[in-house]
C-alpha positions in Angstrom: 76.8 100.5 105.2 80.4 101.2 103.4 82.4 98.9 105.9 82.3 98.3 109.8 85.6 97.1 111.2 83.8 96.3 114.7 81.6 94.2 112.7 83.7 92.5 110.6 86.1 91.8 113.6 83.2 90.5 115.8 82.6 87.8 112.7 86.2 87.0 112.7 86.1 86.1 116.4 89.2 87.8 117.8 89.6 86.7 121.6 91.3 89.2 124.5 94.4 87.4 124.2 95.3 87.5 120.8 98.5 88.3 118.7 97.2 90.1 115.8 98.8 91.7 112.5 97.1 94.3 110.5 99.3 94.5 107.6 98.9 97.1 105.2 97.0 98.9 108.2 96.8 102.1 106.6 95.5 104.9 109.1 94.2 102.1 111.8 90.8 101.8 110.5 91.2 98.0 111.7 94.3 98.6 114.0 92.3 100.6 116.7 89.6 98.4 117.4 90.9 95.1 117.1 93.8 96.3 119.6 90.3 97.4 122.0 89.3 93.6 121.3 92.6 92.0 122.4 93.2 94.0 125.2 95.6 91.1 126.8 97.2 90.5 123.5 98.9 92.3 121.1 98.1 93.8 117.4 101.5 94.6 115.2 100.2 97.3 112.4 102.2 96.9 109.4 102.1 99.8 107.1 104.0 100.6 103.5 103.1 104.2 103.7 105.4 105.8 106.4 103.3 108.7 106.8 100.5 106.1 108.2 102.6 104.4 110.8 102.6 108.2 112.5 98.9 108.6 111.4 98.6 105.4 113.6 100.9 105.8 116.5 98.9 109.3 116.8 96.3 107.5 116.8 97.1 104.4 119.3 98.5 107.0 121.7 95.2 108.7 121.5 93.0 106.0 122.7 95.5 105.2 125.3 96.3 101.9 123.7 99.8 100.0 125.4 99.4 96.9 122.9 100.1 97.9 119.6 103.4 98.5 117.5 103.1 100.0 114.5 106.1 100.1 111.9 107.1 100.1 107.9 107.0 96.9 106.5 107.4 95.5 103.3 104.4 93.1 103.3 105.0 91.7 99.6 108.0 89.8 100.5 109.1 86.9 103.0 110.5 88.4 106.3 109.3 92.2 105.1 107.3 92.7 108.3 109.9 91.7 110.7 107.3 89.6 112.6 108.8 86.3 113.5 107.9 82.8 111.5 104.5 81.3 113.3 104.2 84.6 115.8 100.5 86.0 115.2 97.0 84.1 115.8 94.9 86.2 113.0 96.0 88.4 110.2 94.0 91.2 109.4 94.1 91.6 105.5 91.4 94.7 104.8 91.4 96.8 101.2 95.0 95.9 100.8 94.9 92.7 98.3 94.0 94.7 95.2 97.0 97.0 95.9 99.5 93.7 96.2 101.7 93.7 93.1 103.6 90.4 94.4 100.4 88.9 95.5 102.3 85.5 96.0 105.1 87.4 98.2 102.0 88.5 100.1 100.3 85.4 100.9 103.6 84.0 101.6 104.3 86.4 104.1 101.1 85.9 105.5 102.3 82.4 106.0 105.2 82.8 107.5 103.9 85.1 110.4 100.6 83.2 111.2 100.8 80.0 113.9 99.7 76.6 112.6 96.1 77.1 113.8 95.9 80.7 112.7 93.3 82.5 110.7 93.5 85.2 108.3 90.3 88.0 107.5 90.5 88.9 103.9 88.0 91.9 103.0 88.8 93.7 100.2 86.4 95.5 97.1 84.1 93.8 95.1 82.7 96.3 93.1 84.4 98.9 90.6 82.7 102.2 90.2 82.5 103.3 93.6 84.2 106.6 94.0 86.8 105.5 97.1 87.0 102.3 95.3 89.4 100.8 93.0 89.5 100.9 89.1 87.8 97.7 87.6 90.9 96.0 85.9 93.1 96.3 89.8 90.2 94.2 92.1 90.8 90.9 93.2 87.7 88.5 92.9 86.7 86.7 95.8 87.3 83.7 93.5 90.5 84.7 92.8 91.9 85.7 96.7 90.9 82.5 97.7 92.9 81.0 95.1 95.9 82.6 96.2 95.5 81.5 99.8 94.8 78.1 99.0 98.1 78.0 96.5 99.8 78.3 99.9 97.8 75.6 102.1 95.3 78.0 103.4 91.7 76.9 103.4 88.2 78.8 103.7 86.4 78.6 106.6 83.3 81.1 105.9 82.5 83.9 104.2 81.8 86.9 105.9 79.1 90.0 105.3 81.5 92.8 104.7 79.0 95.2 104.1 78.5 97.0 100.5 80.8 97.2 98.1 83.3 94.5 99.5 83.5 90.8 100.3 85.0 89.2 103.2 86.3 85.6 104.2 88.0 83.8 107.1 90.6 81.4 106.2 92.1 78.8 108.5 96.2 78.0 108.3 95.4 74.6 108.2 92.5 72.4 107.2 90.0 71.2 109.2 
C-alpha cells in the first residue's frame, strides 16, 4: 500500500483531545482524519499553497468537521504558522521534508509550536523513482531527518511502518 494516513495516525497515537498541526497539509490527506481522531481537540492545517487551504476548508466543511482551521503559513521560518510558542501536542510532518529549503527554519518552527511533552510524526519518501515521488538528489534520508530533529533537542521514540515507498518516525520533544 502507497500510504494510509489512518494507519499511520493510529501508530502515532493521537488521543480525542488533542491539539494537532499538520503543517504543510496539502489537500488534507492527514488533516481530515486526524481532525475525525481528535474530535475534542483541535487540528490547525498549515498550508504554503493557498489554493490547498480552500482545497481543505472545502474539504473540512464537507465532512462536517467544527475543529479544524486551516490557513497559509510559512512553515520554514520561526513564528510562520502563527501558532503560539508550546500550543500543539503532535505535529504532523507528512511528504513535506524533502520540499523544505530551510530545513533548519522548519524544525525550528516545529519547536516552537509543540508543548514540552509533544511528539512530532515525520513520514516522508524513501525511494526515488516512483512516479508521484520525488527526484533522487531532493529526498531526505531517514538518517538524515532525524538528524535535523535531534540538532534541535528532539529525540526518536520509534520508527513507524509507513507503508511503501516512505519511512516514518515518532519523535518526542524531550528525552525520555
Amino acid at each position: 500500500m502507497f500510504a494510509d494516513p489512518i494507519k499511520n495516525l493510529k501508530q502515532f497515537g493521537l488521543r480525542e483531545d488533542m491539539i494537532v498541526a499538520d503543517l504543510g497539509a496539502g489537500t488534507g490527506f492527514y488533516t481530515i482524519p486526524a481532525a475525525g481522531m481528535v474530535s475534542n481537540g483541535k487540528v490547525y492545517a498549515v498550508e504554503v499553497v493557498r489554493d490547498y487551504v480552500t482545497t481543505i476548508k472545502n474539504k473540512v466543511k464537507e465532512a462536517r468537521l467544527n475543529n479544524v482551521e486551516c490557513f497559509w503559513g510559512d512553515i520554514e521560518k520561526i513564528g510562520g504558522t502563527k501558532l503560539k510558542d508550546n500550543l500543539v501536542d503532535a505535529v504532523i510532518c507528512s511528504n513535506i521534508l524533502f520540499q523544505v529549503e530551510n530545513q533548519s527554519g522548519f524544525v525550528a518552527e516545529i519547536k516552537r509550536i509543540l508543548k514540552p511533552s509533544g511528539r512530532v510524526l515525520l513520514i516522508d519518501w524513501s525511494e526515488a523513482g516512483f512516479p508521484l515521488g520525488p527526484k533522487k538528489e531532493k529526498i531526505i534520508t531517514k538518517e538524515k531527518g532525524l538528524e535535523l530533529f535531534q540538532k534541535k533537542e528532539m529525540w526518536l521514540d520509534r520508527e513507524i511502518d509507513a507503508g511503501s515507498h516512505h519511512y516514518g518516525m515518532i519523535l518526542m520533544n524531550k528525552k525520555i
